[in-house]
Every structure is written in C-alpha cells, then in structure tokens.
Kinemage of the C-alpha trace (Angstrom):
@kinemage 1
@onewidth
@group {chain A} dominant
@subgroup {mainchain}
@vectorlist {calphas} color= white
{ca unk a 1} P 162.678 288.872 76.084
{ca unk a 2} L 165.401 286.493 77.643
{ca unk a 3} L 167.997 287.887 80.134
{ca unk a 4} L 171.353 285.963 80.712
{ca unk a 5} L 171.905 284.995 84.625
{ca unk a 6} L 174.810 282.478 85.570
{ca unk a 7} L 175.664 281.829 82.260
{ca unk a 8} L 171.946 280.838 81.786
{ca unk a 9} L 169.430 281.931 79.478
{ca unk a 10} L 166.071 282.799 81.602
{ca unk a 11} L 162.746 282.765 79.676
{ca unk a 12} L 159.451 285.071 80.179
{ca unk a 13} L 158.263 282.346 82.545
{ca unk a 14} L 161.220 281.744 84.602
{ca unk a 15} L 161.895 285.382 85.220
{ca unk a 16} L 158.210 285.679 86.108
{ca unk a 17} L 158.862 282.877 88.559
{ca unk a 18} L 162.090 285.069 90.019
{ca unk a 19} L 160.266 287.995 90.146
{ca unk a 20} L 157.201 286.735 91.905
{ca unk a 21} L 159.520 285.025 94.709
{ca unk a 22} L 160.803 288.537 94.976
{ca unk a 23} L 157.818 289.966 95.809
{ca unk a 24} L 157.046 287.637 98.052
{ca unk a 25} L 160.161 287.681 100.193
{ca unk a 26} L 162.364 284.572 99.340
{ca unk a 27} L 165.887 284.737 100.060
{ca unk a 28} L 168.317 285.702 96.853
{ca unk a 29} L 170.137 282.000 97.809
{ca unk a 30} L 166.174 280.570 97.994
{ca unk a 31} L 165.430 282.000 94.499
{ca unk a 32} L 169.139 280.915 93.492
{ca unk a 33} L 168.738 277.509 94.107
{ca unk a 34} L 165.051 277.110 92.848
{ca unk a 35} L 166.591 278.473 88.957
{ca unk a 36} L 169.653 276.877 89.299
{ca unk a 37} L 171.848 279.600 89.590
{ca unk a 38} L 174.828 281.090 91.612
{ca unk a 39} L 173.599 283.615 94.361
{ca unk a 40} L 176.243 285.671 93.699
{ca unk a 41} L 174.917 286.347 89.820
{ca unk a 42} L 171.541 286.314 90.680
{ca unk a 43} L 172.284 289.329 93.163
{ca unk a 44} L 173.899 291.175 90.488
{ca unk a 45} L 170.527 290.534 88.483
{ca unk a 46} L 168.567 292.505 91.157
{ca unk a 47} L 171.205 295.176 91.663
{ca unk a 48} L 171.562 295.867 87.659
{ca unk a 49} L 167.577 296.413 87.890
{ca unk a 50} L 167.343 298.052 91.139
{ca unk a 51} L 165.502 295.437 92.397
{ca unk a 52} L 162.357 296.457 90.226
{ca unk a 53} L 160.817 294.292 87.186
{ca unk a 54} L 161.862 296.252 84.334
{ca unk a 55} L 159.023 296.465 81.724
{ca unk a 56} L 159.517 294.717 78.597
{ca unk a 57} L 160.725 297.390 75.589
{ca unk a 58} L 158.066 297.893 73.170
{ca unk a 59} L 156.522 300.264 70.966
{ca unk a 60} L 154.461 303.080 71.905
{ca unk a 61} L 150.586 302.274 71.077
{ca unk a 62} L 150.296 306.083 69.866
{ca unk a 63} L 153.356 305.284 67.030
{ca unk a 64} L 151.876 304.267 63.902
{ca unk a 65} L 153.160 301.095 62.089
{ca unk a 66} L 154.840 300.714 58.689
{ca unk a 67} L 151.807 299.267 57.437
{ca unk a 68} L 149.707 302.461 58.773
{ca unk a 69} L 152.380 304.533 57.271
C-alpha cells in the first residue's frame, strides 16, 4: 500500500524507513528532509494516523476465499 505525502508517492519501504525513524526519536524536520518532503505535510502524516503505524488492510485469515467458496 502507497500513501501520498508532499505530493509524493511513499512505497512499503520508504514508509518503513519513516516509521522506524519514528520510533527511534528523529525530529519530524530530520525524517522530512531524509524523504524529501515538507515538514509541514509530513506532520499532518503523523497527526492523520495518530502517530501509530496503521496496519496494512487485509482480509481476515478466518474468511474463506472465492476459490474455497
């Protein structure tokens, strides 16, 4: 799944990259620069997700497939 940040497409790995920096206590304007990206945007980023990784949608293991149907 790719999110849009600064006008930006972010893949899997970049967003792993973010999120990881995150954790680890960079600045919002460190993380900006290392992506490319305006602070500003990337701060809306955490506040639209609380600052918390959402989990990528998916199906339910327990939900058969149309195959199993």
């Amino acid at each position: 799944m790719e999110v849009l940040v600064a006008g930006a497409v972010l893949t899997l790995e970049q967003q792993d990259d973010v999120w990881a920096q995150w954790r680890s206590g960079q600045s919002v304007r460190s993380i900006a620069r290392d992506i490319g990206a305006a602070p500003q945007h990337l701060r809306r980023y955490f506040a639209t997700t609380g600052g918390v990784r959402t989990r990528p949608a998916g199906r339910s293991p327990k939900q058969l497939s149309l195959r199993d149907r």
